[in-house]
gemmi code that builds the backbone of each chain (N, CA, C; Angstrom):
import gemmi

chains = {
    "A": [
        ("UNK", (1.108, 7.081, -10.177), (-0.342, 7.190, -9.980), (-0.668, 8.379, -9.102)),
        ("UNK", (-1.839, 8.818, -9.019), (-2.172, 10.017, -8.192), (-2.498, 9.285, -6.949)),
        ("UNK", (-1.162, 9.597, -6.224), (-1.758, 9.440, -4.499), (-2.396, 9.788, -3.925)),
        ("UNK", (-2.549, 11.450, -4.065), (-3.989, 11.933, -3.387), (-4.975, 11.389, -3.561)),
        ("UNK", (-5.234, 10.621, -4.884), (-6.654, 10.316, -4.788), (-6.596, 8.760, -4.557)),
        ("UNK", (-5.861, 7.944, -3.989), (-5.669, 6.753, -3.193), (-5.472, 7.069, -1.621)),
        ("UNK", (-5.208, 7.988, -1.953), (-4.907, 8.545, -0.226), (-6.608, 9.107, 0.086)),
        ("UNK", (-7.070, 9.592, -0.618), (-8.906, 9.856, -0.550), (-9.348, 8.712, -0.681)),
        ("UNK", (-9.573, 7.489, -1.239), (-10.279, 6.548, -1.467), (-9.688, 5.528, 0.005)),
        ("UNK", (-8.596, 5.416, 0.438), (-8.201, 4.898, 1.746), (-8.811, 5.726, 3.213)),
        ("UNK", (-9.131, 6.871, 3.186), (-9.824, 7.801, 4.196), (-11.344, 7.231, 4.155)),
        ("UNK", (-11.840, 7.313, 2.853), (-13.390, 6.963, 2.672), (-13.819, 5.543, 2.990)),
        ("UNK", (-12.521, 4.777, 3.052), (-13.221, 3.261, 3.157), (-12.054, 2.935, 4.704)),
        ("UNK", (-11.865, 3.689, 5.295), (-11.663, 3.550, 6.694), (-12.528, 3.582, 7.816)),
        ("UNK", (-14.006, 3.852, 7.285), (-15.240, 3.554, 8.086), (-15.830, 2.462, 7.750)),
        ("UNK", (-16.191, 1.797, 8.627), (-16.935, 0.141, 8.771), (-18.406, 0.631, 7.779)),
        ("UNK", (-18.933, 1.217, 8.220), (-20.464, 1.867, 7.284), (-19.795, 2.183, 5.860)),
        ("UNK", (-19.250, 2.674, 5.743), (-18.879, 2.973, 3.995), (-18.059, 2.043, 3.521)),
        ("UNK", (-17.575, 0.731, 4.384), (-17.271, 0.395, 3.440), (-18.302, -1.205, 3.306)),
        ("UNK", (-19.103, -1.173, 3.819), (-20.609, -1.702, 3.954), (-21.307, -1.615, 2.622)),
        ("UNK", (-21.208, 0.031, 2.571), (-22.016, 0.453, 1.344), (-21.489, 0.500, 0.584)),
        ("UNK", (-20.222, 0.441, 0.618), (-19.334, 0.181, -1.196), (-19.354, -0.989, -1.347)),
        ("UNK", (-19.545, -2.002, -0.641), (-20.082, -3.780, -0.605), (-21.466, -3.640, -1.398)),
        ("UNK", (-22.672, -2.875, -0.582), (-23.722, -3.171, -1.074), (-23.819, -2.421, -2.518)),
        ("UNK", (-23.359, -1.092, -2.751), (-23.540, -0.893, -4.383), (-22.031, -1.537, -4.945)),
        ("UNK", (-21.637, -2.607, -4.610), (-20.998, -3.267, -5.789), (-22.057, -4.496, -6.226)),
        ("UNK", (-22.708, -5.463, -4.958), (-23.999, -5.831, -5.212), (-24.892, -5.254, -5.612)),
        ("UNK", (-25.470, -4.184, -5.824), (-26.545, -3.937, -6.301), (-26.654, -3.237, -7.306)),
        ("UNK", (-25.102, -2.421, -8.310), (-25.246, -2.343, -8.894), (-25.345, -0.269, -8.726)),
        ("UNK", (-27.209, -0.478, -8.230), (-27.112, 1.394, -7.940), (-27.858, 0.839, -6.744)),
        ("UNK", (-28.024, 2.091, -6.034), (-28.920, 2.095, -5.051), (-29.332, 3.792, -4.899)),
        ("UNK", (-30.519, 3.528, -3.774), (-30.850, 4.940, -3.297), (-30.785, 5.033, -1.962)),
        ("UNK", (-30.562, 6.398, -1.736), (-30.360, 6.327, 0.129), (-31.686, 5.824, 0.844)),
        ("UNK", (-32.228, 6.015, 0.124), (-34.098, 5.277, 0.947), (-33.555, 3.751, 1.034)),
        ("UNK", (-33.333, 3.288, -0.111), (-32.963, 1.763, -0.369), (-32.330, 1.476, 0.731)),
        ("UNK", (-30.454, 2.246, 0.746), (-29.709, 2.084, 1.591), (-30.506, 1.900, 3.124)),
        ("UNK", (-31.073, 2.693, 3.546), (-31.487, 3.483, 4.695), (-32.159, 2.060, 5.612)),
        ("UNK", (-32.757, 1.251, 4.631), (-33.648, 0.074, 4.683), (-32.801, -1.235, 5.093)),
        ("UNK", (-31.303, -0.893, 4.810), (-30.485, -2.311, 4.893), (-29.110, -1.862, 6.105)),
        ("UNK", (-29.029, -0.931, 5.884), (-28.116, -0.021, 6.833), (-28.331, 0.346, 8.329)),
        ("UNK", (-28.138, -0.262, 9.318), (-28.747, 0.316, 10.769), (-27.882, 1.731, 10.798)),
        ("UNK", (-27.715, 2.208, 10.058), (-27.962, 3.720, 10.291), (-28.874, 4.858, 10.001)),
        ("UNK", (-28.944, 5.993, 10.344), (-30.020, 7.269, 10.054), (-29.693, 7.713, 8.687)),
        ("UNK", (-30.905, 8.149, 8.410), (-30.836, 8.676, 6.734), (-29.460, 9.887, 6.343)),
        ("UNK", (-29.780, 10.696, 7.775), (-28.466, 11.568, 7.910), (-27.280, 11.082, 7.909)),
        ("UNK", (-26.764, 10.253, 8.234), (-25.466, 9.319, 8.332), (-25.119, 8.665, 6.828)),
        ("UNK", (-26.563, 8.136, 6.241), (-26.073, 7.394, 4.918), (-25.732, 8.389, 3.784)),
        ("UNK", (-26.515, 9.796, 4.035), (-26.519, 10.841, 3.162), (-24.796, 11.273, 3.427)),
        ("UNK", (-24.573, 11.197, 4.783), (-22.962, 12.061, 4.779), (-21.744, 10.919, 4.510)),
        ("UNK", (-22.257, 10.027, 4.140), (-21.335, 8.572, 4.277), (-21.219, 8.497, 2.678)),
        ("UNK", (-22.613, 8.714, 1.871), (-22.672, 9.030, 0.429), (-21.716, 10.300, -0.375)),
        ("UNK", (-21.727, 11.247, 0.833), (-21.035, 12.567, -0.236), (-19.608, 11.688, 0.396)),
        ("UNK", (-18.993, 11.700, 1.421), (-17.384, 11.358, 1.672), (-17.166, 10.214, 0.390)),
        ("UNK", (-18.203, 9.301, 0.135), (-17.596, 8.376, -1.157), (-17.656, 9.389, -2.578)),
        ("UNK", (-18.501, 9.904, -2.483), (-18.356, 11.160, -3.610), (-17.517, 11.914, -3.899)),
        ("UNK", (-16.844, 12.826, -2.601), (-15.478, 13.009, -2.296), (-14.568, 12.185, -2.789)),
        ("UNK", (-14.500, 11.395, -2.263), (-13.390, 10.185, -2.832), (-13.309, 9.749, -4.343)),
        ("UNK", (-14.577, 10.188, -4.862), (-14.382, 9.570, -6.001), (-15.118, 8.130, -6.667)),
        ("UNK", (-15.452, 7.439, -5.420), (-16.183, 6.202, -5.550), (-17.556, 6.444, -5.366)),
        ("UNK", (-18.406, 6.944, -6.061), (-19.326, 6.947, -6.248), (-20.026, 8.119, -6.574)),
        ("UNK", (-21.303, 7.989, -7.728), (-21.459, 9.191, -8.590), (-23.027, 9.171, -8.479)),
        ("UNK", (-23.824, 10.137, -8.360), (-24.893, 10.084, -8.198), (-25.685, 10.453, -9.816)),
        ("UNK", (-26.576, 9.360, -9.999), (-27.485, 9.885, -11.001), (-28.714, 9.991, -10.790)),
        ("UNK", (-29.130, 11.323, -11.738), (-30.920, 11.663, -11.260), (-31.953, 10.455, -12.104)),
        ("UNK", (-32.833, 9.692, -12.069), (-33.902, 9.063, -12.354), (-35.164, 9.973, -12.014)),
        ("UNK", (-35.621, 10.770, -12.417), (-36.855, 11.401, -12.463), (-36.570, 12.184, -11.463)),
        ("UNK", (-37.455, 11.228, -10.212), (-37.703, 12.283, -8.517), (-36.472, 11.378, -7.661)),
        ("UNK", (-35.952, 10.611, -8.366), (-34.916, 10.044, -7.396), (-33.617, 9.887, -7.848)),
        ("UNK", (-32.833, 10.054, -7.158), (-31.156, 9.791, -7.043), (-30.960, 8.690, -6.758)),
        ("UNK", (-30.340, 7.866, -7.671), (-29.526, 6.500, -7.868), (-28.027, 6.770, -7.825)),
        ("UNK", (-27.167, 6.171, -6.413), (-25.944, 6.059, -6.648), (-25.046, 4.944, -7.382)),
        ("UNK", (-24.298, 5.189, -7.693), (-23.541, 4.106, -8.953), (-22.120, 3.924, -8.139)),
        ("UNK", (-21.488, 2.800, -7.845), (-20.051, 2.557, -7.866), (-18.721, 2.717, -9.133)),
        ("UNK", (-18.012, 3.588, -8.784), (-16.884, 3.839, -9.954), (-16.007, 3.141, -9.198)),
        ("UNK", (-15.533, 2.040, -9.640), (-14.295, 1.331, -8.968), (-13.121, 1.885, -9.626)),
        ("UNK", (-12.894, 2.919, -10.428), (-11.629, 3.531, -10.993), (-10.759, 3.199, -9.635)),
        ("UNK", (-10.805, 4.540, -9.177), (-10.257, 4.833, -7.914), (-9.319, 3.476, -6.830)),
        ("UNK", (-10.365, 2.937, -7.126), (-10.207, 1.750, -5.884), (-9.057, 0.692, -6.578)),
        ("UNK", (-9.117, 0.493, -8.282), (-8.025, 0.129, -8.920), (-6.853, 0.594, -8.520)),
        ("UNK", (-6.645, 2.098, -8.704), (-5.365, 2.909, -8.220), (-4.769, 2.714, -6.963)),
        ("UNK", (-5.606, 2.679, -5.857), (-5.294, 1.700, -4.696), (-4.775, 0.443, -5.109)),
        ("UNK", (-5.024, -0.327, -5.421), (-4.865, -1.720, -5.662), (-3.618, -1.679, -6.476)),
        ("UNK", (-3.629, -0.803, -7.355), (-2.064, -0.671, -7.972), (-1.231, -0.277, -7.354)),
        ("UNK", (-1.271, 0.603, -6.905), (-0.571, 0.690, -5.775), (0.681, 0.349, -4.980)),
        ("UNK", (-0.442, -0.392, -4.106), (-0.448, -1.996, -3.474), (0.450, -2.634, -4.197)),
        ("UNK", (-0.189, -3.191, -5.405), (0.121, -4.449, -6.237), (1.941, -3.884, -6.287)),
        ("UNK", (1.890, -2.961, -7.020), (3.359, -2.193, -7.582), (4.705, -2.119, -6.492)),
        ("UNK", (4.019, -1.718, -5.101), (5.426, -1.540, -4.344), (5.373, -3.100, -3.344)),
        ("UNK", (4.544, -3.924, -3.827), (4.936, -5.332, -3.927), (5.283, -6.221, -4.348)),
        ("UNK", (5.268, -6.003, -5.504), (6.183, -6.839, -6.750), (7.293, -6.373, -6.751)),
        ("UNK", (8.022, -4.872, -6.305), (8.894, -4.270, -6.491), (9.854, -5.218, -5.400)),
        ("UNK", (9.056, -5.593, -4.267), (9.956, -5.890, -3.121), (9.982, -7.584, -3.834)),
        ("UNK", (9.007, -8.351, -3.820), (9.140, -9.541, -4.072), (10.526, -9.900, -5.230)),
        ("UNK", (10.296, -8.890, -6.183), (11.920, -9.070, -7.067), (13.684, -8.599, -6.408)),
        ("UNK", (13.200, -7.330, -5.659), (13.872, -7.133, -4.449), (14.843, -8.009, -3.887)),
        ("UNK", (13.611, -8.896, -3.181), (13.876, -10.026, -1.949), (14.747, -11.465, -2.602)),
        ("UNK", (13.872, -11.256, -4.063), (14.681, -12.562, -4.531), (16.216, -12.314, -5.384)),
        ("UNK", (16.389, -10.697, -5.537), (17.843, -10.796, -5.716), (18.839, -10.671, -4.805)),
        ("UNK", (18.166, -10.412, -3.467), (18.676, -10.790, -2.519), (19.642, -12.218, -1.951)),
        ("UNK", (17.889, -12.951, -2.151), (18.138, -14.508, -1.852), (19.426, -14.964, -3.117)),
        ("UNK", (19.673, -14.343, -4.149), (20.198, -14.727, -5.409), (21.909, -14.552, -4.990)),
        ("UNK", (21.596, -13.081, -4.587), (23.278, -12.548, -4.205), (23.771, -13.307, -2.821)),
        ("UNK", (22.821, -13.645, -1.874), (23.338, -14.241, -0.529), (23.763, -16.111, -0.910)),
        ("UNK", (23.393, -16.811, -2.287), (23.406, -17.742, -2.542), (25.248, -18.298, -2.716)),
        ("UNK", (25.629, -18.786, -1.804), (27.233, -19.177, -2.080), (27.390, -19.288, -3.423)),
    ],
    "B": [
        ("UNK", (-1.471, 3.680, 3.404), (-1.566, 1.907, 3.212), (-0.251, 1.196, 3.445)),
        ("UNK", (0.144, 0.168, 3.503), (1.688, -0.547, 3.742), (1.473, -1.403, 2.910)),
        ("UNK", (2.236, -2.389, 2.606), (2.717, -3.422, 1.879), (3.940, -4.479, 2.831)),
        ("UNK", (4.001, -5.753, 2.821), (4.691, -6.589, 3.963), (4.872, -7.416, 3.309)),
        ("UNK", (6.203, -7.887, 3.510), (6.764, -8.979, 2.643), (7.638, -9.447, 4.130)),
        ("UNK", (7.825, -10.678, 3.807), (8.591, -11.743, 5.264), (9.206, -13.149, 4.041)),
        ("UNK", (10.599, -13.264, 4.229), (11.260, -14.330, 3.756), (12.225, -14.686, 4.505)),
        ("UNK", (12.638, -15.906, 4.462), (13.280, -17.054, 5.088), (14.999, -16.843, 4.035)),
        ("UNK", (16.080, -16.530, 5.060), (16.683, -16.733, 4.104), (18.112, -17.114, 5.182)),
        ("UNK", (18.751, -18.070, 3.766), (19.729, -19.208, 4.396), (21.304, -18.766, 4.517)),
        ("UNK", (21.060, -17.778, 4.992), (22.306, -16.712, 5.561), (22.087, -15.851, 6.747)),
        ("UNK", (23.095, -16.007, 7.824), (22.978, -15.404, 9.454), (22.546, -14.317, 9.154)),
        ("UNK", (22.233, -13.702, 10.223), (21.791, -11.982, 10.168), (22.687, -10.976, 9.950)),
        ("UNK", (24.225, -11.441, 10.373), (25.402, -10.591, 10.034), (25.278, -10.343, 8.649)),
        ("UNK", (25.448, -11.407, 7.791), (25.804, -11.466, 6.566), (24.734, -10.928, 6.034)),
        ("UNK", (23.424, -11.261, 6.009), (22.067, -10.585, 5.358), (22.212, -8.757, 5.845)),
        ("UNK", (22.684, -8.314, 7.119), (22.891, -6.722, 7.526), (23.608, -6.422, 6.459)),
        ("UNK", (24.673, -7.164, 5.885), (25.678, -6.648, 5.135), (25.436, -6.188, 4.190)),
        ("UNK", (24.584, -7.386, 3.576), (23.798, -7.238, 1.911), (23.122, -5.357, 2.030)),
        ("UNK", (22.737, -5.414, 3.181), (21.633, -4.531, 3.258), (21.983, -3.440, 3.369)),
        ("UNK", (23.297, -3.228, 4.117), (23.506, -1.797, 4.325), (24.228, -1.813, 3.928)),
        ("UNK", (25.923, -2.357, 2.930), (26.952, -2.021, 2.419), (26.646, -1.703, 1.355)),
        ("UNK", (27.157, -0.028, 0.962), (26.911, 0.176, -0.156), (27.397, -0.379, -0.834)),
        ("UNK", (28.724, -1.139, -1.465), (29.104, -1.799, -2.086), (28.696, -2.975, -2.691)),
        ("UNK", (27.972, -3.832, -1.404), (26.906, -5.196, -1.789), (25.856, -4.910, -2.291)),
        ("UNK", (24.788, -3.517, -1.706), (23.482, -3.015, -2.567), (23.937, -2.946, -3.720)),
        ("UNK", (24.805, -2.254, -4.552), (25.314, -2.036, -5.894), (25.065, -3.257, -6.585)),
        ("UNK", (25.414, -4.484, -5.927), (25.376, -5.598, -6.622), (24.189, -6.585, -6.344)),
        ("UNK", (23.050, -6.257, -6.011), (21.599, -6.528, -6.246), (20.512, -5.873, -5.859)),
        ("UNK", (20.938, -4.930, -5.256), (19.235, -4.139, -5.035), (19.112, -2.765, -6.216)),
        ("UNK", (20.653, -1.768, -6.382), (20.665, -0.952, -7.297), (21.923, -0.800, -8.001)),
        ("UNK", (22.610, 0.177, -9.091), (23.659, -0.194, -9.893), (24.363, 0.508, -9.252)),
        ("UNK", (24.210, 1.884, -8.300), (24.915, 2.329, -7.451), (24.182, 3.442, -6.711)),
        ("UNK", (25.222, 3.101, -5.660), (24.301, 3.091, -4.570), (25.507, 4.101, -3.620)),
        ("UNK", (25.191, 4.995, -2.939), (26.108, 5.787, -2.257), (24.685, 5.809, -0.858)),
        ("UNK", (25.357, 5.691, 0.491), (24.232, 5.499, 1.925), (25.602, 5.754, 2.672)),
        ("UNK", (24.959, 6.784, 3.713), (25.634, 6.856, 5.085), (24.884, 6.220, 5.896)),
        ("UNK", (25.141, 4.851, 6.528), (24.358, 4.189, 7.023), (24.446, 4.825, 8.690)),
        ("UNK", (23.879, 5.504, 8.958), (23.496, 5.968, 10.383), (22.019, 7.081, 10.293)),
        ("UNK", (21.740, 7.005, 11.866), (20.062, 7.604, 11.947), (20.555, 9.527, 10.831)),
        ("UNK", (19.640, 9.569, 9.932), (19.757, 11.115, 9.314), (20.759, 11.006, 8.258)),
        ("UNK", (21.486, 9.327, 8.174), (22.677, 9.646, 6.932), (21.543, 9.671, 5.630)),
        ("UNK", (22.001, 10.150, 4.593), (21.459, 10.568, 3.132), (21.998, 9.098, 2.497)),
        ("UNK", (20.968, 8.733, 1.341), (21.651, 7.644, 0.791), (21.067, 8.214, -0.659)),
        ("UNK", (22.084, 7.858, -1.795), (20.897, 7.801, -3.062), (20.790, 6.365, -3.663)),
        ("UNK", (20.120, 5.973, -4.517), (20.328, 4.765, -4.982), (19.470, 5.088, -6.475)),
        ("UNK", (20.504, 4.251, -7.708), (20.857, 4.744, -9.138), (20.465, 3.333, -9.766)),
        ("UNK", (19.484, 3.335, -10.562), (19.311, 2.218, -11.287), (20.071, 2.602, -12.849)),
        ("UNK", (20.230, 2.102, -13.984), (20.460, 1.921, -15.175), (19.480, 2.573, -16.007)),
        ("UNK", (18.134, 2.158, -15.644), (17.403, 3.110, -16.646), (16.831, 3.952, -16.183)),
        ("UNK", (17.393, 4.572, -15.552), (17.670, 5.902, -15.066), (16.562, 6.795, -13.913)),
        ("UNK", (16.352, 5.549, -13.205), (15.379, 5.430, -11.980), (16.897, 6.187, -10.652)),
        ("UNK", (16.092, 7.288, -9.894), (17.248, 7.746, -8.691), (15.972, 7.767, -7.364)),
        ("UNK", (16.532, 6.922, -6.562), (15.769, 6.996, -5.586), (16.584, 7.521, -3.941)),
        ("UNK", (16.406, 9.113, -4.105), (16.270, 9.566, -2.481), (16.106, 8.928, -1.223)),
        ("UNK", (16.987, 8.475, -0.169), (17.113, 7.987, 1.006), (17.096, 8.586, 1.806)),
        ("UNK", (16.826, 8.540, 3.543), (17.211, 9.853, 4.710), (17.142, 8.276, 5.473)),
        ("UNK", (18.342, 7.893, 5.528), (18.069, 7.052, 6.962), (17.509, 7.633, 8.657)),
        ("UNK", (16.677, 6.401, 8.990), (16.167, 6.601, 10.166), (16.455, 5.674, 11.547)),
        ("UNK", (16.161, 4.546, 11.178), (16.666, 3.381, 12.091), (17.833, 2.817, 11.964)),
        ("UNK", (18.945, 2.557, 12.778), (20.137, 1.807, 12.358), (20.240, 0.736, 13.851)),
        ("UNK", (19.760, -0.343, 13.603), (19.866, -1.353, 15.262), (20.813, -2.186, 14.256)),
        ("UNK", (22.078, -2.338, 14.387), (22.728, -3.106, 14.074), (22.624, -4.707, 14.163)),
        ("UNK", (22.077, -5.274, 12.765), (22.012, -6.979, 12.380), (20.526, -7.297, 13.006)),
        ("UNK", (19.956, -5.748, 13.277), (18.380, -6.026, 13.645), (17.152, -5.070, 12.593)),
        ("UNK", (17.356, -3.996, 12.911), (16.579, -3.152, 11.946), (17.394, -1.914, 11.487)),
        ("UNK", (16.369, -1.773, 10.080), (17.239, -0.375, 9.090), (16.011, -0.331, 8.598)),
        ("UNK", (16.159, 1.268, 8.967), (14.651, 1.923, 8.501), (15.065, 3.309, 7.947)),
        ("UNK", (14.313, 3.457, 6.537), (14.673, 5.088, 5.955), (13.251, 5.377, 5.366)),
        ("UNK", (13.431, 6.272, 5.012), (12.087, 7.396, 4.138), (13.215, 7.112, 2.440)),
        ("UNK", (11.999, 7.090, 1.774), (12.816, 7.319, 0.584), (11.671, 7.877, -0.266)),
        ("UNK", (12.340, 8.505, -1.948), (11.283, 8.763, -2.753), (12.052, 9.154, -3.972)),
        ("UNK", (11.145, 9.172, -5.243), (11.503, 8.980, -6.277), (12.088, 10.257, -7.168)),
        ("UNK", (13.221, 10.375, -7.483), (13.195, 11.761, -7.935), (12.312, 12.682, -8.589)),
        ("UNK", (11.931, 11.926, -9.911), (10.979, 12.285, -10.606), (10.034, 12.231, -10.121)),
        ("UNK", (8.876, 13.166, -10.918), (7.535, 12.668, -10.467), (7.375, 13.433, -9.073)),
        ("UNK", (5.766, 13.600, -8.779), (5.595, 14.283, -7.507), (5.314, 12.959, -6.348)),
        ("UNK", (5.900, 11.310, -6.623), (5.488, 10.956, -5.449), (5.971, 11.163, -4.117)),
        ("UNK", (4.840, 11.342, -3.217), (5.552, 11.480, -1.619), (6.157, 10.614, -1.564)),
        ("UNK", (7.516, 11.005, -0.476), (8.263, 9.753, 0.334), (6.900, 8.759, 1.421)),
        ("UNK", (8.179, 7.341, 1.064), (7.556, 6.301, 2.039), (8.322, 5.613, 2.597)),
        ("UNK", (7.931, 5.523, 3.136), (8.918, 4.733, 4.873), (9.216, 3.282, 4.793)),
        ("UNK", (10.021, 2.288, 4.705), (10.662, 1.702, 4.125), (11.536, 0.936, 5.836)),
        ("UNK", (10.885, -0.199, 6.027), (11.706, -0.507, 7.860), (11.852, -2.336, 7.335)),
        ("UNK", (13.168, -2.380, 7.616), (13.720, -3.755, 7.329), (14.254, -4.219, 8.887)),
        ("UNK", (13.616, -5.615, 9.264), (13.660, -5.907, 10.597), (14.513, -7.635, 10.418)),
        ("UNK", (15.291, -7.863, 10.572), (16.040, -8.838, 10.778), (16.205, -10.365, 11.546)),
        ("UNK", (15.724, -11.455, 11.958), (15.791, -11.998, 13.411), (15.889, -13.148, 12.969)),
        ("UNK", (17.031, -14.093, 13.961), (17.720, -15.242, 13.680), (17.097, -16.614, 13.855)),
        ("UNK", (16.976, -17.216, 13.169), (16.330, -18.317, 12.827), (17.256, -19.700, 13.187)),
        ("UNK", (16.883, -20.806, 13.123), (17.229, -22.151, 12.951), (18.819, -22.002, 11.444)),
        ("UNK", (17.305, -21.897, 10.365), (18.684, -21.702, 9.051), (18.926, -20.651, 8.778)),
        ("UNK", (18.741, -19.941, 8.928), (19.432, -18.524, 9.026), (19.024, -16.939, 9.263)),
        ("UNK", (17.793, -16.276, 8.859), (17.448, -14.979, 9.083), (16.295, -14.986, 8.491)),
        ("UNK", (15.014, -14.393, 9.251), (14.018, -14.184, 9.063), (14.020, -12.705, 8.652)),
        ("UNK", (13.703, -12.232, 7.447), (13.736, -10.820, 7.196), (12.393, -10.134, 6.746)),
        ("UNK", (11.689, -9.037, 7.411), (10.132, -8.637, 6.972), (10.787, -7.053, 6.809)),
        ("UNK", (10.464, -6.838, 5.529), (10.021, -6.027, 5.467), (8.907, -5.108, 5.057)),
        ("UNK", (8.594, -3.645, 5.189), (7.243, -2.951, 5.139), (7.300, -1.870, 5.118)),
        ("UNK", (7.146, -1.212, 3.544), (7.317, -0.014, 3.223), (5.438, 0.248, 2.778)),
        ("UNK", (5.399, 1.501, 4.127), (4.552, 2.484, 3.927), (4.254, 4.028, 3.600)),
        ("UNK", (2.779, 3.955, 2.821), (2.976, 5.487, 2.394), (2.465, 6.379, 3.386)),
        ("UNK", (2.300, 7.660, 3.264), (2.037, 8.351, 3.910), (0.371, 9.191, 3.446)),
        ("UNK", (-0.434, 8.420, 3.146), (-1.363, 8.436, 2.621), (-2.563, 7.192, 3.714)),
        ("UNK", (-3.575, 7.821, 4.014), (-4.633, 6.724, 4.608), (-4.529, 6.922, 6.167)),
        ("UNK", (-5.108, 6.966, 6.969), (-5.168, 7.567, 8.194), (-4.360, 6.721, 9.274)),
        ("UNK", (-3.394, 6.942, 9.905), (-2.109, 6.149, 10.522), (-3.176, 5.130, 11.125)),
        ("UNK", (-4.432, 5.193, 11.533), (-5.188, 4.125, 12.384), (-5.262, 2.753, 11.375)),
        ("UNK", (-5.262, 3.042, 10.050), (-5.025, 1.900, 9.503), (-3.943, 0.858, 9.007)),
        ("UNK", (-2.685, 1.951, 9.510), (-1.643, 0.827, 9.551), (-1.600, -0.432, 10.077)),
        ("UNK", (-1.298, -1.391, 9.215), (-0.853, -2.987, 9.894), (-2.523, -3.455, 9.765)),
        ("UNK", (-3.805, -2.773, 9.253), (-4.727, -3.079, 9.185), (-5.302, -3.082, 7.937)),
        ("UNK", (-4.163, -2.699, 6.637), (-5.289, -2.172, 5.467), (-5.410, -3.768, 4.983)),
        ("UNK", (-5.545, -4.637, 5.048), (-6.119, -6.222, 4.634), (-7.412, -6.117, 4.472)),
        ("UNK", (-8.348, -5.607, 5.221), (-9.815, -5.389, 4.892), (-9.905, -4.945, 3.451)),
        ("UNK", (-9.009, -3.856, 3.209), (-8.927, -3.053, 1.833), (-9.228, -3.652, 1.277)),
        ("UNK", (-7.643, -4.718, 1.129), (-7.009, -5.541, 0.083), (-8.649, -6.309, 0.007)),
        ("UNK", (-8.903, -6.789, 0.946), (-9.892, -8.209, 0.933), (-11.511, -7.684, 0.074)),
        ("UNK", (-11.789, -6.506, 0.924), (-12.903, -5.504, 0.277), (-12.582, -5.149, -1.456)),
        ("UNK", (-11.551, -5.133, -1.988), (-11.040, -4.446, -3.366), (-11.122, -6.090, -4.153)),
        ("UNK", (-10.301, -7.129, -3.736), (-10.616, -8.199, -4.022), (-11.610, -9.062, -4.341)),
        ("UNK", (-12.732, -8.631, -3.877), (-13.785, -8.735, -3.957), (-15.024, -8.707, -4.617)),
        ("UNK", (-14.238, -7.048, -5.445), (-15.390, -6.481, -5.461), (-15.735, -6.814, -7.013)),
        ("UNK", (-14.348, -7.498, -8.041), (-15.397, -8.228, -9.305), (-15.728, -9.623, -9.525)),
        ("UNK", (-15.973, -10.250, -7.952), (-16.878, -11.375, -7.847), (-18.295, -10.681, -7.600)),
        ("UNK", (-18.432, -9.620, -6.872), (-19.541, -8.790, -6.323), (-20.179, -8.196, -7.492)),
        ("UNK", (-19.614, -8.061, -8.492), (-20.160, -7.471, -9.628), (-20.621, -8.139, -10.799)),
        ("UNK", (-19.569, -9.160, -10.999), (-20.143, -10.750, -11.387), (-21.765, -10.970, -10.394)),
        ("UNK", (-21.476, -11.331, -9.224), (-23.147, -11.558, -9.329), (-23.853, -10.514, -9.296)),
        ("UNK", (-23.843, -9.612, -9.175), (-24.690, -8.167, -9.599), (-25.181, -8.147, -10.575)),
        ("UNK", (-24.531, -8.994, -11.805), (-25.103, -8.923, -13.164), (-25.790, -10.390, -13.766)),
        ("UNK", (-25.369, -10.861, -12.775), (-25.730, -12.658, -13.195), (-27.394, -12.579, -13.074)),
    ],
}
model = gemmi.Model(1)
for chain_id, residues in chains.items():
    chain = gemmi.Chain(chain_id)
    for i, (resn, *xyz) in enumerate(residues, 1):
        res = gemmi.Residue()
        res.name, res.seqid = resn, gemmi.SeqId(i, " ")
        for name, pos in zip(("N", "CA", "C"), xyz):
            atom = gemmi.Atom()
            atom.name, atom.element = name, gemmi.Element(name[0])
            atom.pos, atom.b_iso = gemmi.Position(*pos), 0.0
            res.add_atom(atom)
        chain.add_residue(res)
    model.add_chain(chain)
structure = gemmi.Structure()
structure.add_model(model)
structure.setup_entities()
């Protein structure tokens, strides 16, 4: 899998606020930073730079609606994490149990 | 990110070190062969069958306590990951955890990425009701 971009999606959701807002647009689906701005005790400036680092990352894509920008959640990314994860843990769990298999009198 | 696994197993810590660091015993369940200089900086490789070679650099050697190396996959551009097997004696026999991490995600979240897991877990019940 591409680590860099699990290694980007683990940087972006290492802040308590972003990963708030990758909570709230998995609830909501899309949102806008006005929206955000309204549920978020942070400044519009903060949700705007908290928006591009998930953009960066990959988790999240902005679309235009007329006069407004709706952000969208891409959970691609966040899969690849999770595989990850999942992969060099199953690796050990089969690991561990041929372990337990070979240490068995 | 890391990954942590902890099992109970019904053999002393001598005998479980053994499994672990004799190349001869790895051969016969962790890989098909296995060549390790077991000391801090020895090189190890380890050879599966279908034709998986995985790169070693030992780091930790506490004898019948911890063995810790960097390893990585020949193929392929993945980075090495750090790989620390910790040992400790039990009632029936050896408590063994180990926790191989990558080198990816900001070191402040080591021993902490569970939020991840729990946040990622989450997130297609969160989407389930998003659409309900």
């Amino acid at each position: 899998m591409p680590e860099g971009r699990a290694a980007a999606v683990f940087d972006a959701l290492a802040d308590g606020n972003r990963r708030h807002l990758v909570a709230l647009l998995a609830e909501r689906g899309s949102v806008t930073a006005t929206e955000l701005a309204t549920v978020l005790p942070v400044t519009r400036q903060a949700i705007a730079k908290h928006l591009a680092g998930l953009r960066a990352a990959g988790l999240v894509v902005p679309e235009r609606r007329g006069r407004e920008t709706r952000y969208r959640l891409t959970p691609a990314p966040l899969g690849e994490a999770v595989a990850w994860l999942a992969s060099v843990g199953a690796e050990w769990d089969e690991r561990l149990d041929a372990l337990r298999r070979h240490l068995k009198p | 990110m890391e990954i942590r696994r902890q099992v109970e197993l019904e053999a002393p810590p001598a005998e479980v070190w053994e499994a672990l660091t004799d190349p001869e015993r790895l051969g016969e369940w962790f890989a098909n062969t296995v060549v390790l200089d077991v000391r801090p900086g020895g090189e190890g490789i380890f050879r599966w069958d279908d034709g998986t070679v995985r790169h070693a650099s030992v780091e930790v050697v506490e004898h019948e306590r911890r063995f810790a190396f960097r390893w990585r996959e020949e193929r392929g551009d993945t980075p090495a990951t750090a790989v620390e097997i910790t040992l400790a004696e039990t009632a029936e026999g050896t408590r063994l955890t180990v926790v191989e991490s990558a080198p990816f995600g900001p070191t402040a979240l080591a021993g902490e990425w569970s939020w991840g897991l729990e946040l990622l877990a989450s997130l297609p019940r969160l989407r389930r009701l998003a659409h309900a």
